[in-house]
py3Dmol code that shows the C-alpha trace and the ligand (Angstrom):
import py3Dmol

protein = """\
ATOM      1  CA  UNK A   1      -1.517 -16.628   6.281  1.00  0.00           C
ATOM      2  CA  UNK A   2      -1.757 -13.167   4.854  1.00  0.00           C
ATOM      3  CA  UNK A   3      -2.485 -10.415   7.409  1.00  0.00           C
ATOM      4  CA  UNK A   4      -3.992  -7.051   6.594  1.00  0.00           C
ATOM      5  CA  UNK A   5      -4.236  -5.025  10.141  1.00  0.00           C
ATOM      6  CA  UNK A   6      -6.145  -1.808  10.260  1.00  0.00           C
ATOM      7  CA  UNK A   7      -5.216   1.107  12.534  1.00  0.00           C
ATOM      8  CA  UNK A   8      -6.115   4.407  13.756  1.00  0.00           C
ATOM      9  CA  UNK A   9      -3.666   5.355  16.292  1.00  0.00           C
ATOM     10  CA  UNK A  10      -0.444   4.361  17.956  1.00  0.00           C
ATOM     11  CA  UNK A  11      -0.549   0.289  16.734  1.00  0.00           C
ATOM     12  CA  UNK A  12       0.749  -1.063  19.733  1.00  0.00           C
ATOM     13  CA  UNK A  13      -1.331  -4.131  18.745  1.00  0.00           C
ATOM     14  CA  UNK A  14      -0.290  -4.049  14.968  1.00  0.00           C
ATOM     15  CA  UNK A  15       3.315  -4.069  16.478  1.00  0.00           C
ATOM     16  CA  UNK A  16       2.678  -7.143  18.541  1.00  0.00           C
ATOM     17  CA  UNK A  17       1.506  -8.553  15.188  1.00  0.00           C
ATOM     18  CA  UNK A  18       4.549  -7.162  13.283  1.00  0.00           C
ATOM     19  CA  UNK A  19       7.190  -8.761  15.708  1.00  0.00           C
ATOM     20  CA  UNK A  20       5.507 -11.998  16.481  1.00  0.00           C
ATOM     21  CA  UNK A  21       5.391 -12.377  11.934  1.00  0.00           C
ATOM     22  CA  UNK A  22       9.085 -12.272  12.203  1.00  0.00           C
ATOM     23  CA  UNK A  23       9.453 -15.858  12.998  1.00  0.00           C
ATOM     24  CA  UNK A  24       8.394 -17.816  10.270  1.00  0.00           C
ATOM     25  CA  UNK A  25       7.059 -20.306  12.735  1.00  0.00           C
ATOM     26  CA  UNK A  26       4.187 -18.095  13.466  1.00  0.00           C
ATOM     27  CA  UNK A  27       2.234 -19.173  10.224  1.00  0.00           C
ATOM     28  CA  UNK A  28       1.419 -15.209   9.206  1.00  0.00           C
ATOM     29  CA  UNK A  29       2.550 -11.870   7.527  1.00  0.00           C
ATOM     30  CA  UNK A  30       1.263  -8.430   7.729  1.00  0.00           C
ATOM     31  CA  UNK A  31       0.885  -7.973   3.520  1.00  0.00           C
ATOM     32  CA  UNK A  32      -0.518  -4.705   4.353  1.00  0.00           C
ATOM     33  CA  UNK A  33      -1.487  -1.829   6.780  1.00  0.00           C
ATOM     34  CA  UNK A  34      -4.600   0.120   6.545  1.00  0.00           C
ATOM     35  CA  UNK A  35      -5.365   3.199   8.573  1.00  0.00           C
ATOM     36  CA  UNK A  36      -8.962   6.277   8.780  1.00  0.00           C
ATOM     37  CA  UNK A  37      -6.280   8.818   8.808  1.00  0.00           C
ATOM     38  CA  UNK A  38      -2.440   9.832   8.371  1.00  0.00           C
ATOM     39  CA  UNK A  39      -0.023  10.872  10.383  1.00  0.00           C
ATOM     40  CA  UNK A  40      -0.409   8.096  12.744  1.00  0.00           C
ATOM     41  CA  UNK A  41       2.165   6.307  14.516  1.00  0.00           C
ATOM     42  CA  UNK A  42       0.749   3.183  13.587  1.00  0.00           C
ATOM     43  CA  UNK A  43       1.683   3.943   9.673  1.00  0.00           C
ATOM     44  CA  UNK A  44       4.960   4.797  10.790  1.00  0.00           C
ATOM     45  CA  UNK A  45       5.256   1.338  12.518  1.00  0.00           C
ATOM     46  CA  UNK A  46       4.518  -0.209   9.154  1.00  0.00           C
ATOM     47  CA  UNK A  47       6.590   1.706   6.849  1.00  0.00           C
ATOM     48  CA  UNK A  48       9.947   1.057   9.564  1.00  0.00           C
ATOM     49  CA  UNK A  49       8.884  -2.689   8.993  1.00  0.00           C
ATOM     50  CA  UNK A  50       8.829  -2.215   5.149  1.00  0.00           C
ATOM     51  CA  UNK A  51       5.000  -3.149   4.889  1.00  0.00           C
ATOM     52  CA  UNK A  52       2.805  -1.702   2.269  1.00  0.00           C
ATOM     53  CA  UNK A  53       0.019   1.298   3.697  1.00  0.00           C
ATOM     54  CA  UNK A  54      -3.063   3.071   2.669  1.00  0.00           C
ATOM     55  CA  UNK A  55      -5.188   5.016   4.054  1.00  0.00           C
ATOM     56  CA  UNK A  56      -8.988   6.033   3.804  1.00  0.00           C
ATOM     57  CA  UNK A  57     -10.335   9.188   5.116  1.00  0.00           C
ATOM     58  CA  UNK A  58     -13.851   9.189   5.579  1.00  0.00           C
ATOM     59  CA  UNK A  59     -13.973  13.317   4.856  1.00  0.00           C
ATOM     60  CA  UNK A  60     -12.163  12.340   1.008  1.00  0.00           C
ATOM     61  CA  UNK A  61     -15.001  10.536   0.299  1.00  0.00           C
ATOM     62  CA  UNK A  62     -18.637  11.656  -0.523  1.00  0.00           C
ATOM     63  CA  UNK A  63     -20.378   9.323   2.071  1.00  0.00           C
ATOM     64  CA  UNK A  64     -19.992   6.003   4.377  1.00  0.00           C
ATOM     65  CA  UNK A  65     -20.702   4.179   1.510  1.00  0.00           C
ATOM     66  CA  UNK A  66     -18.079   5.252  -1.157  1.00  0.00           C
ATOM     67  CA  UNK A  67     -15.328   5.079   1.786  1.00  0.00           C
ATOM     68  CA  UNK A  68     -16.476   1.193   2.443  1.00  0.00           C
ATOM     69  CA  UNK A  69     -15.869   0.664  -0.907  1.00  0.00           C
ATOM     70  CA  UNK A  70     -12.634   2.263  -1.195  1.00  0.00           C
ATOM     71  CA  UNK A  71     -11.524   0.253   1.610  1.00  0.00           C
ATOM     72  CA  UNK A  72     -12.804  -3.054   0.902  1.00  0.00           C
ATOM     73  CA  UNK A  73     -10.820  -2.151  -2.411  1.00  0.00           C
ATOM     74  CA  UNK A  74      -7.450  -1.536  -1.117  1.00  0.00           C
ATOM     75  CA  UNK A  75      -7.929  -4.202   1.334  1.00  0.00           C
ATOM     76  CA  UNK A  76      -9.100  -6.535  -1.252  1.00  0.00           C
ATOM     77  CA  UNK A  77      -6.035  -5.960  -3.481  1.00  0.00           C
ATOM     78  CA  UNK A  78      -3.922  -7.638  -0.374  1.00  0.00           C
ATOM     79  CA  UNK A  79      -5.510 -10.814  -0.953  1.00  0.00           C
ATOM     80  CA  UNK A  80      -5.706 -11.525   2.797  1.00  0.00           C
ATOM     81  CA  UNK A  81      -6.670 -14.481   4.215  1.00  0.00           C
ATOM     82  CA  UNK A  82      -7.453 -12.673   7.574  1.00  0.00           C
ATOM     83  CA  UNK A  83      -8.211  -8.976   8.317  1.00  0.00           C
ATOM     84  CA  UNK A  84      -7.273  -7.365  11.886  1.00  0.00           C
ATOM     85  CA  UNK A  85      -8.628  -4.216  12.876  1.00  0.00           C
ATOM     86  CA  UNK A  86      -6.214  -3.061  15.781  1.00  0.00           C
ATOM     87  CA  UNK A  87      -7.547  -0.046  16.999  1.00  0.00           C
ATOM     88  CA  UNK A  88      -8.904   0.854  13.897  1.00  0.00           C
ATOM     89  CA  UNK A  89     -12.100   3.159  14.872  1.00  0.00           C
ATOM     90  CA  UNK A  90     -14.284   2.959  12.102  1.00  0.00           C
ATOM     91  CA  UNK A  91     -16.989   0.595  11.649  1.00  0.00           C
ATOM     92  CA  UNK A  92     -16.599  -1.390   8.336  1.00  0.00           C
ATOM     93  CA  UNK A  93     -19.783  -1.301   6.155  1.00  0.00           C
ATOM     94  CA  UNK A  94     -21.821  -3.582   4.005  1.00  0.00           C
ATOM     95  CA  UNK A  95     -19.204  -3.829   1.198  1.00  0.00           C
ATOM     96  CA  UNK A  96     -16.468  -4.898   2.992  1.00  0.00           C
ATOM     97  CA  UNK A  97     -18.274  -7.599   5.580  1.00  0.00           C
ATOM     98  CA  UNK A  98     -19.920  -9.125   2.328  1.00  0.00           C
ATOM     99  CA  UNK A  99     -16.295  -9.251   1.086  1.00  0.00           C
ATOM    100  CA  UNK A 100     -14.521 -10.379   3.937  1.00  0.00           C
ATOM    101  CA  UNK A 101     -17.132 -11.397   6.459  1.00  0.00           C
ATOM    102  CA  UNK A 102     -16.056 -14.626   8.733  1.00  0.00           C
ATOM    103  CA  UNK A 103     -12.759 -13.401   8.693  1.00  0.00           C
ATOM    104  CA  UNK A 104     -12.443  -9.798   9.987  1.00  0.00           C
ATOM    105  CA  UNK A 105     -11.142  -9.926  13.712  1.00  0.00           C
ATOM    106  CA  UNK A 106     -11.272  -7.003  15.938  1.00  0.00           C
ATOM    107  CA  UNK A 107     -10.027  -6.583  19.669  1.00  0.00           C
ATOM    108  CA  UNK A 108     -11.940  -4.096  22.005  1.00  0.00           C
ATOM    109  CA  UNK A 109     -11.000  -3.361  25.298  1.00  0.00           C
ATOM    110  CA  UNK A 110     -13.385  -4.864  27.611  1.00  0.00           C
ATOM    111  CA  UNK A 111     -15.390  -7.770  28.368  1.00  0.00           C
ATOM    112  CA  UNK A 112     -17.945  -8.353  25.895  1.00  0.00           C
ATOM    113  CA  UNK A 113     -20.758  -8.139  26.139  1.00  0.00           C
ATOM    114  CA  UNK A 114     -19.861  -5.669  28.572  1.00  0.00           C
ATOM    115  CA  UNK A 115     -19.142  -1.954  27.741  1.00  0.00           C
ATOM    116  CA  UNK A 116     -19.097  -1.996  23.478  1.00  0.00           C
ATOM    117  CA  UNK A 117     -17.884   1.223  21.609  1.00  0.00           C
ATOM    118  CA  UNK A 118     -15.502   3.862  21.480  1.00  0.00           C
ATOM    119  CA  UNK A 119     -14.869   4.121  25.315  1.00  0.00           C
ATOM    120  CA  UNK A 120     -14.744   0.707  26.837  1.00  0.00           C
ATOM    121  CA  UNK A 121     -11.720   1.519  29.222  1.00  0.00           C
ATOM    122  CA  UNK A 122     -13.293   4.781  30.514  1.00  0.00           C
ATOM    123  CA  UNK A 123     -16.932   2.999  30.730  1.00  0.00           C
ATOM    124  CA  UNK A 124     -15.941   0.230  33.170  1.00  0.00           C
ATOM    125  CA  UNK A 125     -13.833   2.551  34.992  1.00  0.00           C
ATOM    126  CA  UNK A 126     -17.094   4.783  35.603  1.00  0.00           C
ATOM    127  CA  UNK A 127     -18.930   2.146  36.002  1.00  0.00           C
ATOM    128  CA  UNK A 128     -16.968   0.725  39.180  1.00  0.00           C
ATOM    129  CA  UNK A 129     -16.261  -2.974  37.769  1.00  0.00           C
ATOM    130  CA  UNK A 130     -12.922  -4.335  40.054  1.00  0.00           C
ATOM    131  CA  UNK A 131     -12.665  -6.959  36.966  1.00  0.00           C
ATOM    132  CA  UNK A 132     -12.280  -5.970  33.155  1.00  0.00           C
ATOM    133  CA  UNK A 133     -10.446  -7.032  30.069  1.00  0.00           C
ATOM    134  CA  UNK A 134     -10.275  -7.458  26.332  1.00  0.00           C
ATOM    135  CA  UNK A 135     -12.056  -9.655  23.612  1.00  0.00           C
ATOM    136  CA  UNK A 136     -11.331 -11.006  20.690  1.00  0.00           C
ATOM    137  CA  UNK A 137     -14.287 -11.401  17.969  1.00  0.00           C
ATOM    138  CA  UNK A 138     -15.134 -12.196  14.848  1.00  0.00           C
ATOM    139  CA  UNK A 139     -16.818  -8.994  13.366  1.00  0.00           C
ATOM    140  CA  UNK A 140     -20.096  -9.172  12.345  1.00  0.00           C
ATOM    141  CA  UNK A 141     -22.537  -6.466  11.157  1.00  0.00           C
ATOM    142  CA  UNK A 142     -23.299  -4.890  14.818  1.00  0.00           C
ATOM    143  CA  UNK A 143     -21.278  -2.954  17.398  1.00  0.00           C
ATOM    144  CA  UNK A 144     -18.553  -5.105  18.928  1.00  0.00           C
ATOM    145  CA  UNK A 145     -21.183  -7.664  19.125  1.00  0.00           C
ATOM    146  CA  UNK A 146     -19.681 -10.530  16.794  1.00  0.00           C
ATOM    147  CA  UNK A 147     -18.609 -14.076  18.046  1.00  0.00           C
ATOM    148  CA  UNK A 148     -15.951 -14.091  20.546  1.00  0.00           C
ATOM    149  CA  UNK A 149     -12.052 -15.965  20.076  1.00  0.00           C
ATOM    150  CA  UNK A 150     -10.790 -15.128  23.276  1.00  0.00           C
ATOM    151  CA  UNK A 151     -10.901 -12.924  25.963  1.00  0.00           C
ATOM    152  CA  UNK A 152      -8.529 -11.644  28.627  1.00  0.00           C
ATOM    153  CA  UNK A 153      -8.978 -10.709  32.711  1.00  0.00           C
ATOM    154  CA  UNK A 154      -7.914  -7.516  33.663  1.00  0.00           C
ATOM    155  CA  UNK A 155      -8.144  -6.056  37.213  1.00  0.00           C
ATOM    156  CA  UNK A 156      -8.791  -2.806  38.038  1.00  0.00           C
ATOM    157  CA  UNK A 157      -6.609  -0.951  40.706  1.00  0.00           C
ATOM    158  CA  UNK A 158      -8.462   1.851  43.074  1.00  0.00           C
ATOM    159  CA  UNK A 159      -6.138   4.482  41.808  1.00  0.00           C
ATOM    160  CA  UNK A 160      -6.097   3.820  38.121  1.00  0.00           C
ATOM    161  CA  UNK A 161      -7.120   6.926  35.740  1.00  0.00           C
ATOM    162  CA  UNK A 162      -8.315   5.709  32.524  1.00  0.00           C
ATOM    163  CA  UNK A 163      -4.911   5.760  31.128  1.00  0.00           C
ATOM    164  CA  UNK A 164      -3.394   3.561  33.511  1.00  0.00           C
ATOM    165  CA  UNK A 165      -5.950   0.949  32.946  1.00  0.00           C
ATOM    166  CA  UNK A 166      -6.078   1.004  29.153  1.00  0.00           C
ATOM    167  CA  UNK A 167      -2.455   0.803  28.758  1.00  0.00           C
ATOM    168  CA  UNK A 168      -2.952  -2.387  31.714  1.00  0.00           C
ATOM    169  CA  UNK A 169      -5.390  -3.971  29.127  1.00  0.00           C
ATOM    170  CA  UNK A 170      -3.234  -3.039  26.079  1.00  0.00           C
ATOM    171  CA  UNK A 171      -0.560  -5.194  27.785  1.00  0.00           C
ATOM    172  CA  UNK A 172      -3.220  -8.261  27.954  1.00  0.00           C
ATOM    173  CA  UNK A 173      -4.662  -7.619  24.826  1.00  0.00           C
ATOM    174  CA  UNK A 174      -1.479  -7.881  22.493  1.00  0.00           C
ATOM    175  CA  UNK A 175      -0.564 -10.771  24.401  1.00  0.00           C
ATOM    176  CA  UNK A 176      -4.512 -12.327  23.370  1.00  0.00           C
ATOM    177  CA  UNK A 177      -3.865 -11.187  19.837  1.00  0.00           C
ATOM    178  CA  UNK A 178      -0.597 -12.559  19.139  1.00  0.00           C
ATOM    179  CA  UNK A 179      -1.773 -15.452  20.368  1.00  0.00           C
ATOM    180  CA  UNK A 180      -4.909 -16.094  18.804  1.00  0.00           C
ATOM    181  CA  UNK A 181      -4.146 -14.518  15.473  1.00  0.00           C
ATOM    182  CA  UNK A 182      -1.609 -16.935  15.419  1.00  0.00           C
ATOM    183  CA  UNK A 183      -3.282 -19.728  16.236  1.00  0.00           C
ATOM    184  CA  UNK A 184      -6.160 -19.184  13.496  1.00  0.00           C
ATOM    185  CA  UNK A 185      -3.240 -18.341  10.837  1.00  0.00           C
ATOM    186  CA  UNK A 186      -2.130 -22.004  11.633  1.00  0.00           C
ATOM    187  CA  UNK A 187      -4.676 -24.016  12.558  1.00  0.00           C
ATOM    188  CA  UNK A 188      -7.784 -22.132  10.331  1.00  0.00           C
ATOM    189  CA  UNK A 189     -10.872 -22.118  12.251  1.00  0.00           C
ATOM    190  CA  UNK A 190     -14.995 -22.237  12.131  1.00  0.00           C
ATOM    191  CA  UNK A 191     -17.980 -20.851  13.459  1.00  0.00           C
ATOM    192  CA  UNK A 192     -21.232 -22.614  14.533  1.00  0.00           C
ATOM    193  CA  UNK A 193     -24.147 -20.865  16.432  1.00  0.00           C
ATOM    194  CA  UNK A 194     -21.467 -18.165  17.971  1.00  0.00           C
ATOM    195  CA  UNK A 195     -18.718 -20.865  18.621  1.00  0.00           C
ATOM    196  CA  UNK A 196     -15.728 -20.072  17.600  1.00  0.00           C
ATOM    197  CA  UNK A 197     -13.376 -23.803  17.178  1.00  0.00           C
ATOM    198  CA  UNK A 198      -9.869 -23.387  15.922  1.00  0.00           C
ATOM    199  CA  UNK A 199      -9.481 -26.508  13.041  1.00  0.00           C
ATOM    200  CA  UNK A 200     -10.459 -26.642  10.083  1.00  0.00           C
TER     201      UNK A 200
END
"""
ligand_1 = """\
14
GRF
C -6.656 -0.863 21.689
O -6.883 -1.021 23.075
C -7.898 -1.209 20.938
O -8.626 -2.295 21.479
C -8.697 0.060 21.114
O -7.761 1.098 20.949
C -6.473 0.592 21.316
C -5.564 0.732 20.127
O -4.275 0.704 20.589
N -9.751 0.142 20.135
P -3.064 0.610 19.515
O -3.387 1.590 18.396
O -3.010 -0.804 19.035
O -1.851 1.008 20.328
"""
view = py3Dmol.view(width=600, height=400)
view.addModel(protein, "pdb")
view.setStyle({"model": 0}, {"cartoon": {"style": "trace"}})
view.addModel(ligand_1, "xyz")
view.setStyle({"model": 1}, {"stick": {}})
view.zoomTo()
view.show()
């Protein structure tokens, strides 16, 4: 299966996804990165593995809409069969979900429904939870809201910072991704009423 992964910043994740591609048992490639912005260490990542980037900047573009479409462009000329946003911290618009709706994953680190958005680590950290995690969904057209592959446990220590526990859930989520991604590259997969069923 052909893998486009989209990043913002250090693509631990898209790494995961980079080294688990090298054996041709997994059933993927990464055709393609896409990143919001340069001079990230996750386009570095792809350009030591020898894998095609681009990048979008929202401020190069004359509204949400126009960047979508540049995006679902560059993205589109990939021809990928799935498309990974790994830390990528943009929300795709209409273009590119009619495009490539029902098979856009993105991971987010907490337990959904639990804690959505930009700060998921630092929310359940605030919020006192001694259990969080990482999911893995199919994105649809709300807010880390779309139908769930897998998730992951993580516990939360009394002394963590939110650093310490992101990086903890990092560690579970790449493992969930590889895993996952993987398993969908091979086996394809479907959706009924939220359901996610690997098969085709
Ligand atoms: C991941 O935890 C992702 O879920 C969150 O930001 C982090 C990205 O990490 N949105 P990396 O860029 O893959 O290292």
């Amino acid at each position: 299966a052909r893998l486009v992964v989209l990043v913002s910043g250090s693509g631990t994740n898209l790494q995961a996804l980079l080294d688990a591609c090298a054996d041709p048992s997994y059933g993927a490639s990464v055709v393609a990165v896409g990143a919001d912005r340069d001079g990230i260490e996750g386009l570095a990542r792809a350009e030591r593995a020898g894998v095609p980037t681009f990048v979008h900047r929202l401020a190069d573009h004359p509204d949400r809409a126009a960047w979508d479409a540049a995006l679902t462009a560059s993205v589109a000329s990939h021809e990928p069969d799935l498309v990974v946003c790994a830390g990528f911290m943009k929300l795709v618009g209409r273009d590119f979900l009619d495009r490539f709706g029902g098979r856009v994953l993105n991971t987010h680190p907490a337990l959904s429904p639990s804690f959505p958005g930009m700060h998921g680590p630092a929310d359940a950290l605030a919020y006192g939870v001694k259990v969080t995690g990482c999911t893995l969904f199919v994105v649809d057209d709300g807010v880390d809201t779309g139908p769930i592959v897998a998730q992951a446990a993580v516990e939360v220590h009394d002394d963590d910072t939110v650093d310490s526990l992101h990086e903890r859930i990092k560690t579970a989520e790449r493992a969930m991704l590889v895993e996952n991604v993987g398993r969908m590259a091979r086996e394809g997969f479907t959706i009924t009423d939220r359901k996610v069923r690997f098969g085709r």
